[in-house]
DSSP file (Angstrom, degrees, kcal/mol; ACC not computed):
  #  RESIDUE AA STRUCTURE BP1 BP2  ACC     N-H-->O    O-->H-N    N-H-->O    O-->H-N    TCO  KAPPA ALPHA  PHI   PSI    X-CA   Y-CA   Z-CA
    1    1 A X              0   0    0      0, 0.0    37,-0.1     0, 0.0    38,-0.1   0.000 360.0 360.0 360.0 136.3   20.4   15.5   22.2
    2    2 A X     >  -     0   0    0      1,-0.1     4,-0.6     4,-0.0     5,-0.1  -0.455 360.0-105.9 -88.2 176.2   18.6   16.1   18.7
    3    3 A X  H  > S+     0   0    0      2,-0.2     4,-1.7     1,-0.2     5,-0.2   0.967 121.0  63.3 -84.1 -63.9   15.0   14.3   18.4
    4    4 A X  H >4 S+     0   0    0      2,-0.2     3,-2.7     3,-0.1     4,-0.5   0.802 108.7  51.7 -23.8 -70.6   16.0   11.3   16.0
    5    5 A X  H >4 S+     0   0    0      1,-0.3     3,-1.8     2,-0.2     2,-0.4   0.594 109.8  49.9 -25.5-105.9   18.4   10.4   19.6
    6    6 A X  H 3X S+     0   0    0     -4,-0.6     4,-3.8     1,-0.3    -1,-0.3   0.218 110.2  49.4 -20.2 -36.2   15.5   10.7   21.6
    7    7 A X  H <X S+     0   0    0     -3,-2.7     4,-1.2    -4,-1.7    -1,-0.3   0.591 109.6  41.5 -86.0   8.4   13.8    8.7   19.7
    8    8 A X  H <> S+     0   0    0     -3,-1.8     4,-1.6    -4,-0.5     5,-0.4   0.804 122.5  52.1-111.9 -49.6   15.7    5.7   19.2
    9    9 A X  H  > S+     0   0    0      1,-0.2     4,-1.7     2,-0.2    -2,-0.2   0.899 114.2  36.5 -60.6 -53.5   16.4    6.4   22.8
   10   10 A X  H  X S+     0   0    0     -4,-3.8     4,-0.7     1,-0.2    -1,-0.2   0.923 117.2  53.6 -54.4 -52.7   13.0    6.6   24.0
   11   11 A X  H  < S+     0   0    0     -4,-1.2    -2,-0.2     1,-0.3    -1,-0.2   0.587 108.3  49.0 -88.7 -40.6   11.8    3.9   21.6
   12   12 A X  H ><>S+     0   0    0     -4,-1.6     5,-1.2     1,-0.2     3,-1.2   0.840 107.6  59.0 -76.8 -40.7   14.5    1.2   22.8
   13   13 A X  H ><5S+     0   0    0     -4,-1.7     3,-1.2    -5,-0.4    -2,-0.2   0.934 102.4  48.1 -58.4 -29.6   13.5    2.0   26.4
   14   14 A X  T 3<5S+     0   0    0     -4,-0.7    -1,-0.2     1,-0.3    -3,-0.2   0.536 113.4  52.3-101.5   6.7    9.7    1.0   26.1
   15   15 A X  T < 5S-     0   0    0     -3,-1.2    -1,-0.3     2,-0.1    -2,-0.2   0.140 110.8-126.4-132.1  51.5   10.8   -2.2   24.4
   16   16 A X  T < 5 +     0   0    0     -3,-1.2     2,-0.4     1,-0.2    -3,-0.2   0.636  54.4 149.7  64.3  25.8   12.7   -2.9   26.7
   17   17 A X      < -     0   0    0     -5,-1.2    -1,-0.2     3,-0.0    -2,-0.1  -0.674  39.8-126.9-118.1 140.5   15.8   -3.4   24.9
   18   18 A X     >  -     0   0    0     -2,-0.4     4,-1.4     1,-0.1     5,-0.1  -0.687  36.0-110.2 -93.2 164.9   19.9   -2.9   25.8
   19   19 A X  H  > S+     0   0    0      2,-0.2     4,-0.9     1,-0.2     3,-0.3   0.865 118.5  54.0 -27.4 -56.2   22.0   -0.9   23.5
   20   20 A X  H >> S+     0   0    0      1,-0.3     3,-3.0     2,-0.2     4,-2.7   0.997 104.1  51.1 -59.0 -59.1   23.6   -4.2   22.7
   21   21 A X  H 3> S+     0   0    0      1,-0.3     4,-0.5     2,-0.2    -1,-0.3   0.735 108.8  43.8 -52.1 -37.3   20.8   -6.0   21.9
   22   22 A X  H 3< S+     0   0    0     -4,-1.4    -1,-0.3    -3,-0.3    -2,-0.2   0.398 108.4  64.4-101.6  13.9   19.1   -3.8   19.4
   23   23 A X  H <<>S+     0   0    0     -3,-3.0     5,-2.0    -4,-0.9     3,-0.4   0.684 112.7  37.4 -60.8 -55.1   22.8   -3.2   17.7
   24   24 A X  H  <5S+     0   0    0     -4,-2.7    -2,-0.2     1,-0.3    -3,-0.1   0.541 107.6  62.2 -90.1  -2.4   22.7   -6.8   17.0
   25   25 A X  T  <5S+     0   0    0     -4,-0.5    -1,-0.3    -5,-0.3    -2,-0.2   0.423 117.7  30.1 -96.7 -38.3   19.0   -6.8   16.3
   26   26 A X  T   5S-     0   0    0     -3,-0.4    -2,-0.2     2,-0.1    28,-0.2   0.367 116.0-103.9-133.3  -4.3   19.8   -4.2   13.1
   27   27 A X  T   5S+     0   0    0     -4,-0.2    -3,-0.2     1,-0.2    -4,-0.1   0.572  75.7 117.0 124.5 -27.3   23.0   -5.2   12.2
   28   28 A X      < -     0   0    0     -5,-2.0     2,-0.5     1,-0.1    -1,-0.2  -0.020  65.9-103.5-113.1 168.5   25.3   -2.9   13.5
   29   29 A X    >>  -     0   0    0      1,-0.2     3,-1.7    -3,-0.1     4,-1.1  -0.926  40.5-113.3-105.9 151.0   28.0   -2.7   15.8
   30   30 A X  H >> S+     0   0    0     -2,-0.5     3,-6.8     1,-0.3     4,-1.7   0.918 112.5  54.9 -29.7 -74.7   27.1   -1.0   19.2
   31   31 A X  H 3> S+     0   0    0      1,-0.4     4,-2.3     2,-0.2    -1,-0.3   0.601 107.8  48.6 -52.9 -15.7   29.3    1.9   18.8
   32   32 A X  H <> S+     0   0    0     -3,-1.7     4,-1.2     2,-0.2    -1,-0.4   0.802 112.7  47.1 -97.1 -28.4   27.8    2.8   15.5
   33   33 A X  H <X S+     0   0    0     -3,-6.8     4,-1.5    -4,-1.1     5,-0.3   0.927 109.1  60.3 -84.5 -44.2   24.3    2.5   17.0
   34   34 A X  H  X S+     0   0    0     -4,-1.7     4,-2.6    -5,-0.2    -2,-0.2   0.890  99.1  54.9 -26.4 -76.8   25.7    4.6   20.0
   35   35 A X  H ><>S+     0   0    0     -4,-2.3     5,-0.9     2,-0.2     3,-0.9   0.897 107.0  47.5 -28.9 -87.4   26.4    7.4   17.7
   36   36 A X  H ><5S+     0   0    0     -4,-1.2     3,-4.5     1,-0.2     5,-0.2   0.789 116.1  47.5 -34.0 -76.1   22.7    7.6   16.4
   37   37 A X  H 3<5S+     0   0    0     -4,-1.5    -1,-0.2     1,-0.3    -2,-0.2   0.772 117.8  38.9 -52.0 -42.2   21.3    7.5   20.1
   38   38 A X  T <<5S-     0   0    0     -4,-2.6    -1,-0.3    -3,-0.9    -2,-0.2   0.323 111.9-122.4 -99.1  21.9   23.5    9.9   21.4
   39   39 A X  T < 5S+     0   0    0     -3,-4.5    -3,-0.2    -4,-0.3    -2,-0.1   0.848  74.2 122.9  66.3  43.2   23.3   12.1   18.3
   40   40 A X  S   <S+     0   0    0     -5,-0.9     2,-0.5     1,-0.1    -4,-0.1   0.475  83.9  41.0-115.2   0.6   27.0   12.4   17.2
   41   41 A X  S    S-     0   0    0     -6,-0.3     2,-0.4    -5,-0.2    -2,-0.2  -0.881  93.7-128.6-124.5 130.8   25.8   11.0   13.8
   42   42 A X        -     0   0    0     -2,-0.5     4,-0.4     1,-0.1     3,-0.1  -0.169   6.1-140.3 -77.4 149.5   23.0   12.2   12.7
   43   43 A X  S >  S+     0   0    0     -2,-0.4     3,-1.3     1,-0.2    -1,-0.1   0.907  97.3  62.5 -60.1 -42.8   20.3    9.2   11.6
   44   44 A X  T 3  S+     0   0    0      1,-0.2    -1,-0.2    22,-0.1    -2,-0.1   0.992 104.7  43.9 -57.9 -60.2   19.1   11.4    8.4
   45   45 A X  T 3  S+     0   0    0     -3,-0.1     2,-0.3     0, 0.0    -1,-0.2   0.332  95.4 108.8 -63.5   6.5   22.4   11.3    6.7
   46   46 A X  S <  S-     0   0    0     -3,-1.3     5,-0.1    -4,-0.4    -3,-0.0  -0.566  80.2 -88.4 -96.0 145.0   22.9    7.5    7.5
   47   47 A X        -     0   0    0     -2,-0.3     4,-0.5     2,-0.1    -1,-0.2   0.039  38.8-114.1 -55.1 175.3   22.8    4.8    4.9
   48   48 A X  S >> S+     0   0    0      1,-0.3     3,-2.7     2,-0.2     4,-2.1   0.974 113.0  55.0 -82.1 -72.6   19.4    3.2    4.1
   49   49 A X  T 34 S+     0   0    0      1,-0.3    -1,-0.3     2,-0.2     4,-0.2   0.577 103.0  54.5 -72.5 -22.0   20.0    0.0    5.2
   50   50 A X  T 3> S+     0   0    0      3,-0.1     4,-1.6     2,-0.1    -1,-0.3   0.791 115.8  39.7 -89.0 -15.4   21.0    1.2    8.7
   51   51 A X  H <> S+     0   0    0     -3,-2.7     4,-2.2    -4,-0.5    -2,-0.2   0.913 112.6  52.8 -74.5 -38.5   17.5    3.3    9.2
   52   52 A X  H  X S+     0   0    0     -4,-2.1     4,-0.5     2,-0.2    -1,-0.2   0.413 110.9  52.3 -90.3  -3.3   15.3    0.6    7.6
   53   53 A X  H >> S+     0   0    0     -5,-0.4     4,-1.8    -4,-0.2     3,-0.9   0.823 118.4  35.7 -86.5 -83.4   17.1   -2.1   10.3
   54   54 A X  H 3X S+     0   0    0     -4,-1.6     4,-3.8     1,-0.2     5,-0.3   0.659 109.1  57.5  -9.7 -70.3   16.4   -0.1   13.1
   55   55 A X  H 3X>S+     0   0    0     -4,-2.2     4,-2.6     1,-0.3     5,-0.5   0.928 120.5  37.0 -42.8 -65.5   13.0    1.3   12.1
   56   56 A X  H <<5S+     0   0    0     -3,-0.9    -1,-0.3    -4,-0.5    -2,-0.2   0.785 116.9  47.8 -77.0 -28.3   12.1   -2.6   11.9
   57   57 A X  H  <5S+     0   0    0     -4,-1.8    -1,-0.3     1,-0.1    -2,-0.2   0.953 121.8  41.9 -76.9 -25.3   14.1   -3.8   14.8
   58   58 A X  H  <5S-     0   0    0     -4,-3.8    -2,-0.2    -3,-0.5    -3,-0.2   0.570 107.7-122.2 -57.2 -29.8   12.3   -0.6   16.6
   59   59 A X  T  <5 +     0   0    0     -4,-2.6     2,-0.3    -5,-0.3    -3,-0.2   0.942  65.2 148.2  68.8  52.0    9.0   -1.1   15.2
   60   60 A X      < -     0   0    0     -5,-0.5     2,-0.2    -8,-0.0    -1,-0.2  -0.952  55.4-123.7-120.4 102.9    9.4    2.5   13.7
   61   61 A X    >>  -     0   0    0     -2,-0.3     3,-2.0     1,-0.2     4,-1.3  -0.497  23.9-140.8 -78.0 137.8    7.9    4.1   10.4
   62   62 A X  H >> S+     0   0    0      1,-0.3     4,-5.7    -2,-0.2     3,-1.0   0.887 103.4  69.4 -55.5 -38.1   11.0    5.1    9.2
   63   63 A X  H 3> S+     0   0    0      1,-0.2     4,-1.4     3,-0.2    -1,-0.3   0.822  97.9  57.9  -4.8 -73.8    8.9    8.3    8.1
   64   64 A X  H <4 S+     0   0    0     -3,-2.0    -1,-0.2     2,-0.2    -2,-0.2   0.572 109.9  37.7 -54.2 -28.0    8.8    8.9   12.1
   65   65 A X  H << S+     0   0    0     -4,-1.3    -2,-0.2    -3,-1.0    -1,-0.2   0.767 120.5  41.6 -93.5 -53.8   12.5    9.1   12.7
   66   66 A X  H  < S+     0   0    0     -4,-5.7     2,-0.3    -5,-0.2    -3,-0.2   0.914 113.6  34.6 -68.7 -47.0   13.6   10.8    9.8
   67   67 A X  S >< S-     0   0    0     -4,-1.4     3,-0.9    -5,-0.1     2,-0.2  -0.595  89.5-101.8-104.0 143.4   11.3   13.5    9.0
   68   68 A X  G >  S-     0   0    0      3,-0.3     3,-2.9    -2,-0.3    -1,-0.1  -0.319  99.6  -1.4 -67.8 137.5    9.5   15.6   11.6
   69   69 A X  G 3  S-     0   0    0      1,-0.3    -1,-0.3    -2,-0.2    -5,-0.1   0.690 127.3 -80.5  54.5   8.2    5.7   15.0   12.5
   70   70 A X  G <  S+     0   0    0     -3,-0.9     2,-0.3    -7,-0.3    -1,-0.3   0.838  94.2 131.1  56.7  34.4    6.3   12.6    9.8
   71   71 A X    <   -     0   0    0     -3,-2.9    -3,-0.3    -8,-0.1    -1,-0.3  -0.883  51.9-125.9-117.6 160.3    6.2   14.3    7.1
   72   72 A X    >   -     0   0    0     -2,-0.3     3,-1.2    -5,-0.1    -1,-0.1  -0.195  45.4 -87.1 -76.7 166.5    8.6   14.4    4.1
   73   73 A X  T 3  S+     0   0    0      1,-0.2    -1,-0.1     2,-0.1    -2,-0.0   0.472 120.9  60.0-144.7  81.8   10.0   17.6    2.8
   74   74 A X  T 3  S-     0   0    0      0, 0.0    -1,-0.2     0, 0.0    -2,-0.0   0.297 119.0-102.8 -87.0   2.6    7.4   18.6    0.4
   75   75 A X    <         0   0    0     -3,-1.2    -2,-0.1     1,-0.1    -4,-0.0   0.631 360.0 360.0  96.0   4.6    4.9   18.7    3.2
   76   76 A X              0   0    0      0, 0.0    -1,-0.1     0, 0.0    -3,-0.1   0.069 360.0 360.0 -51.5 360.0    3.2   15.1    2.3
């Protein structure tokens, strides 16, 4: 599982939240959220509008899922 998963995974678990629920919560259909969490699409290459749902149904700077340590990369 690549780190983005984990976190979307990790991130849903401590608010307590089902797959379903935070599918409908961002927008999405499950399966499509499915894919991100179990990292057979990866979350960087995913439209805007499906990170920036999350991120906000997650309570996530999007900064923190996409990019590592949360930085961009130029190293900002």
């Amino acid at each position: 599982m690549n780190r983005e998963a984990m976190i979307l995974k990790d991130r849903r678990a401590e608010l307590k939240l089902t797959q379903q629920e935070l599918a409908v919560e961002a927008g999405m259909h499950i399966r499509q959220y499915q894919r991100y969490e179990y990292g057979e699409s990866d979350i960087s290459g995913a439209p805007v509008k499906h990170v920036l749902r999350l991120c906000l149904a997650l309570e996530l700077d999007p900064y923190e899922l996409v990019f590592e340590d949360g930085q961009d990369i130029a190293g900002k």
